[in-house]
C-alpha positions as CSV (number, residue, x, y, z in Angstrom):
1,X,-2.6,-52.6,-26.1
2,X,-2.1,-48.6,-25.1
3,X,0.5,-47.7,-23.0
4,X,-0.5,-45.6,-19.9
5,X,3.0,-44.4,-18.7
6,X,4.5,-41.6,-21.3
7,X,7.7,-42.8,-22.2
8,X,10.7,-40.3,-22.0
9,X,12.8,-39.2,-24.8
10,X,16.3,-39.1,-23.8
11,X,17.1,-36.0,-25.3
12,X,14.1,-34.4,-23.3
13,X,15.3,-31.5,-21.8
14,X,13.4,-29.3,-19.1
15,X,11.4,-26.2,-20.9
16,X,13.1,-22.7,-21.3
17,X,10.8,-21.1,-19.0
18,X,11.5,-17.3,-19.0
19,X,10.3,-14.0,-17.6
20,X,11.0,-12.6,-20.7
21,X,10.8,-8.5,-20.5
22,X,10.8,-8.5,-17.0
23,X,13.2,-6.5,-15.3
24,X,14.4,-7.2,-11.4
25,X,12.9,-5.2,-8.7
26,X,13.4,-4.1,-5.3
27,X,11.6,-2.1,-2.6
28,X,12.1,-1.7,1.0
29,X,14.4,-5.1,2.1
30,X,13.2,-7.5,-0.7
31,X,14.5,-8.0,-4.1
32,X,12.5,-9.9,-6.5
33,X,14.4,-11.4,-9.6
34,X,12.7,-13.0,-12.7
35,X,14.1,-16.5,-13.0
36,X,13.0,-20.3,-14.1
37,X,12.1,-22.2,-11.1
38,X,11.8,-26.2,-11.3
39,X,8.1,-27.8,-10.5
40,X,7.1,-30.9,-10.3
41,X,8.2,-34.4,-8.3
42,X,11.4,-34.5,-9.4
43,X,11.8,-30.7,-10.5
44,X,12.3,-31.6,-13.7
45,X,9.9,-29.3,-15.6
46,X,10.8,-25.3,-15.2
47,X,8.2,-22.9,-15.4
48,X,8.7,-18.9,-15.3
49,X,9.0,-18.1,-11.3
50,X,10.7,-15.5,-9.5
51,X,13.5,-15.2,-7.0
52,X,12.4,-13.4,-3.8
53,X,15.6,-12.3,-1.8
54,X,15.5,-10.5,1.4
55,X,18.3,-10.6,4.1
56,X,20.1,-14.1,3.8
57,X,16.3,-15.7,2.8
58,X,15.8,-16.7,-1.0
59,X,12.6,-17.6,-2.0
60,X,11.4,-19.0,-5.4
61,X,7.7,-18.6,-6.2
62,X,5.6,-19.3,-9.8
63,X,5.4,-15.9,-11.6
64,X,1.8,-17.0,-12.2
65,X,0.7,-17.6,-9.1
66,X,2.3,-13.7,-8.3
67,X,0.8,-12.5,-10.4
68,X,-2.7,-13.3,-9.5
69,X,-1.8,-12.5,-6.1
70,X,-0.6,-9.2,-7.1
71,X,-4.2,-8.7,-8.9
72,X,-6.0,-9.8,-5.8
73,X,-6.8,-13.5,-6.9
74,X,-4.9,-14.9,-4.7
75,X,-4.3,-14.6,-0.9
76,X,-1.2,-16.7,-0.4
77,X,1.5,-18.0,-2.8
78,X,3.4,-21.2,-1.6
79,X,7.5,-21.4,-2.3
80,X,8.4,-23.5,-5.1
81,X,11.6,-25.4,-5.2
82,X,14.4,-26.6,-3.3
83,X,14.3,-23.7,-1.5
84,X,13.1,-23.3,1.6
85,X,8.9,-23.2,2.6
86,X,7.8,-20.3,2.7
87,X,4.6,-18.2,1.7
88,X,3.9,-14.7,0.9
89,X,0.6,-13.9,2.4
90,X,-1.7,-10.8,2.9
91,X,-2.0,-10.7,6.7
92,X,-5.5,-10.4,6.6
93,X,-5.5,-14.1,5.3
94,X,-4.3,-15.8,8.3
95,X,-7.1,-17.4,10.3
96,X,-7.4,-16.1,13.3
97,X,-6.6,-19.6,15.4
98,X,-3.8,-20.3,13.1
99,X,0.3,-20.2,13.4
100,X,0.2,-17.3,10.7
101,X,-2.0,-15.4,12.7
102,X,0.6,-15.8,15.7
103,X,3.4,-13.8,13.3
104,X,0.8,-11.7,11.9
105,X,-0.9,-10.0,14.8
106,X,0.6,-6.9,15.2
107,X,0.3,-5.4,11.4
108,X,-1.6,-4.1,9.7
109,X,-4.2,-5.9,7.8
110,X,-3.6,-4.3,4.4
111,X,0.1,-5.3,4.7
112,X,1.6,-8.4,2.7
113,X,4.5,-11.1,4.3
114,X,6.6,-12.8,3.3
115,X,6.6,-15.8,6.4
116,X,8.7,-19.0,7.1
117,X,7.1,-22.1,7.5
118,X,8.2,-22.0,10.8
119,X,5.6,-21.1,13.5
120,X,8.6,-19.9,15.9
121,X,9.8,-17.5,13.5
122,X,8.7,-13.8,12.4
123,X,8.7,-12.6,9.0
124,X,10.8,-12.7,7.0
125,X,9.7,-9.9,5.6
126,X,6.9,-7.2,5.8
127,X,5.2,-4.9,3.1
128,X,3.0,-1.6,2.9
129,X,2.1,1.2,1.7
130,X,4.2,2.6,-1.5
131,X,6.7,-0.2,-1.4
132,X,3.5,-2.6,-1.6
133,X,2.1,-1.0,-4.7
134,X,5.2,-1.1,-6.3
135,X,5.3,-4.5,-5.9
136,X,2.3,-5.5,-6.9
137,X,2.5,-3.3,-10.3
138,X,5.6,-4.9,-11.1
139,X,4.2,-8.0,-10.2
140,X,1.3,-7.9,-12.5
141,X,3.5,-7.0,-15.2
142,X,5.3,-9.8,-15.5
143,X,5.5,-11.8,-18.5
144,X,5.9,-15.5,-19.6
């Protein structure tokens, strides 16, 4: 008879998930800090991620997932974590009937946010111009 459930090893231990080569960075308000964030149900895989940090708000995020978002792949990348929800999101990729589009109405649509999951609140964080493009180099360089 084959077993369907993987049995755990007790000496499993999570992955070392690292960012290796990847310097912190920071622009404008927002700090972003190569770090191991936890995934899955019980957060007991890491995988390389990245610690966004701006005012009292720390996010975690997948470095992948930035990474395509940085290269234009992506539109939105979801929080990750125990962490609070949050998304980082261009603000032309809010619908326009949806809460997003309430907190992203009044920039400009080239610019990327960083928004809390609550409808009430405004960002968190905003991006443009330079500070964007830095961003979205360092972004894409990251490794791991």
């Amino acid at each position: 008879m084959v077993s369907w459930l993987r049995r755990k090893s007790e000496g499993a231990q999570p992955s070392a998930a690292t960012t290796n080569g990847s310097a912190p960075w920071r622009g404008g308000d927002l700090s972003a800090e190569p770090m191991p964030v936890a995934v899955g149900r019980q957060g007991r895989k890491t995988v390389p991620g990245v610690l966004l940090s701006a005012g009292a708000a720390q996010v975690r995020v997948r470095a992948d997932e930035l990474r395509r978002f940085a290269g234009g792949k992506l539109d939105i990348v979801e929080s990750v974590g125990d962490g609070p929800l949050a998304f980082l999101a261009r603000a032309s990729a809010a619908a326009p009937d949806s809460l997003a589009a309430e907190q992203t109405r009044d920039l400009p649509a080239d610019s990327v946010v960083l928004l809390p999951a609550s409808p009430t609140s405004p960002p968190i964080t905003v991006l443009t111009g330079d500070v964007l493009a830095g961003f979205s180099r360092w972004a894409q360089g990251l490794t791991g």
